[in-house]
N, C-alpha and C positions, 0 to 999 in steps of 0.2 A: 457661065457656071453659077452666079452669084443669083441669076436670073429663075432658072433652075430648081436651087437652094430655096429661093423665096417661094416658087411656085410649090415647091415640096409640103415646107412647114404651112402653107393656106390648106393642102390637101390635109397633113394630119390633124389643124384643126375643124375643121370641115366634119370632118370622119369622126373626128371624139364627140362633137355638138350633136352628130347624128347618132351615135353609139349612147349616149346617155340618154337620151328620149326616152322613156315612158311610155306603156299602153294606160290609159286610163280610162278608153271606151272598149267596148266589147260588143258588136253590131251584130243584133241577132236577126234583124233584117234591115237590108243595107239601101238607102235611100238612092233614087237615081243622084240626085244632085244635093247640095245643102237647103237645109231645111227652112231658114233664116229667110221672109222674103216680105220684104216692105211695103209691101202692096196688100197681105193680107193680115186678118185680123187675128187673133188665138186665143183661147181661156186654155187655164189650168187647172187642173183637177189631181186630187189624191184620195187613196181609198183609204189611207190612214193604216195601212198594214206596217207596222213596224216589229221587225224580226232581229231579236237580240241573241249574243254570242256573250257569254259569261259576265254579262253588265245590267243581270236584273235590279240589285239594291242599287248600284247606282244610279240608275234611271230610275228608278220609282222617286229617290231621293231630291233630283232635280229636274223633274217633269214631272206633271199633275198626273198624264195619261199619253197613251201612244196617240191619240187625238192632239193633243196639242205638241208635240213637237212636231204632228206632218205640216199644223198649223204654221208652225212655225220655218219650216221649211219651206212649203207653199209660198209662202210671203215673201220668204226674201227673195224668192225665184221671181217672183212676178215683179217685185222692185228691180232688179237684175235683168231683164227684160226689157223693161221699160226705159231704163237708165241706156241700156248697149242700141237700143232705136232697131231692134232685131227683126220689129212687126210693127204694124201701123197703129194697129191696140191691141193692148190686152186688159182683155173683160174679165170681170170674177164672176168666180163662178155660183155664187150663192148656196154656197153649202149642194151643190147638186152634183152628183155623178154617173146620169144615164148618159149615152152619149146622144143616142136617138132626139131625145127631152130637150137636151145643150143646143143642137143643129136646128130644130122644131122653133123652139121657142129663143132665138138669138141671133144676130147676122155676126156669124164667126164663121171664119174659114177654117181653118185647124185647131184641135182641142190635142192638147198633151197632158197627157193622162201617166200622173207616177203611180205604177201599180204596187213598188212596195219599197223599202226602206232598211238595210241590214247595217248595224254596228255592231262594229267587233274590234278586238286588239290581236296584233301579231308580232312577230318578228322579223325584221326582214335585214338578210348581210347585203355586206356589199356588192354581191353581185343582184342583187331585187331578188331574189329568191326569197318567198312568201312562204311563213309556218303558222299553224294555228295556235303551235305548243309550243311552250317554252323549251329552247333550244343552251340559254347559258347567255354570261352577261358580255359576250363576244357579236351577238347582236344586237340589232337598235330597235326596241318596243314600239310599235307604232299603233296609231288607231286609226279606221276608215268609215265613213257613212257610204254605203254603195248603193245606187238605187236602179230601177230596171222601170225603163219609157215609154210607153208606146208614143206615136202621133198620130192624128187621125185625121183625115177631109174630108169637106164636106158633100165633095161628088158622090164618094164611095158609102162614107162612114165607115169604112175601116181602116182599121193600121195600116200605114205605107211605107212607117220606119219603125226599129225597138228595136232597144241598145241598152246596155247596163254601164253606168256610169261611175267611178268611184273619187272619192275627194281622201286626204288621209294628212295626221297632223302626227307629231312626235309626241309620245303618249306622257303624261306626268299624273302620279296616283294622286298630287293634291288639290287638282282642279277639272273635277269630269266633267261639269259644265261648260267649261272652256275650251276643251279638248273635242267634244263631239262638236262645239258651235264653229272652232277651227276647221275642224271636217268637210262638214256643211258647207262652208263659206269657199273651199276648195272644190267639193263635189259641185256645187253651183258655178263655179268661172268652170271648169272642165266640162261642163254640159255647154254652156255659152258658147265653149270656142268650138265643138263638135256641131253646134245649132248652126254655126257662122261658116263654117270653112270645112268642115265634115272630117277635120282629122280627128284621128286615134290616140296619137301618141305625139307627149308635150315637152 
């Protein structure tokens, strides 16, 4: 009985570990296997598209330009990369974005390509159910950077995977630079572990 009892409470832990999970990727085409592969090379690249949700003065106020914060994001992706040993290098890309140009002129195997960049605040209850509006102080203010991937190789030069990614930190009005760099630093480890092991939900 007591055997049982123990086997039970492993199961309803099990079940709630699993029950709290998170989607944090959204695969809008779904790779055979994980992406992550040590053998070959990759650069990254961004087109600098940064699409804002009700945080125009604040972004103007602590970012020069949508330029420099994909810069900034870029970078730490590619530190992030480097650091997890995900590819055997990663090249920058010199300010260049054709993919044709990248393959041509590079010995890279895969180029990941952030096509764009969206930060916004919501609300979300305790069940994750996501608002764009203010709903009342019964829920918890959050903020996200969510980005959308392609990859690409160099057999094809086309995409073989793209996915949207999102990172998201608990929002506070008296430090938005901190707040979207929280973001960021979340949307990056949740790309990493999608890059490594291809799951969805964290």
């Amino acid at each position: 009985m007591i055997k049982l009892l123990k086997l039970f409470c492993v199961f309803l832990l099990v079940s709630a570990s699993t029950s709290c999970a998170k989607k944090y990727v959204e695969e809008l085409k779904k790779p055979s296997e994980p992406i992550a592969d040590a053998s070959k090379s990759v650069v990254v690249i961004s087109k600098d598209e940064v699409i804002l949700y009700e945080f125009d003065k604040e972004f103007s106020k602590n970012f020069k330009d949508k330029k420099e914060f994909s810069e900034y994001y870029t970078n730490n992706f590619d530190k992030q990369l480097t650091v997890n040993n995900l590819f055997k290098e990663v090249i920058s890309s010199e300010g260049k974005y054709d993919i044709e140009s990248i393959f041509s002129n590079n010995k890279v195997d895969l180029i990941i390509s952030i096509e764009d960049f969206k930060i916004a605040a919501y609300f979300e209850s305790s069940q994750n159910n996501s608002y764009a509006v203010n709903l009342g102080n019964s829920y918890k203010k959050k903020s996200s950077v969510k980005t959308r991937i392609k990859v690409y190789d160099k057999v094809s030069k086309k995409a073989f995977a793209e996915f949207y990614v999102i990172g998201e930190s608990d929002y506070s009005e008296s430090d938005y630079k901190k707040i979207v760099e929280r973001a960021t630093e979340k949307s990056i480890e949740n790309t990493i572990e999608y890059l490594k092991t291809g799951k969805i939900k964290f």
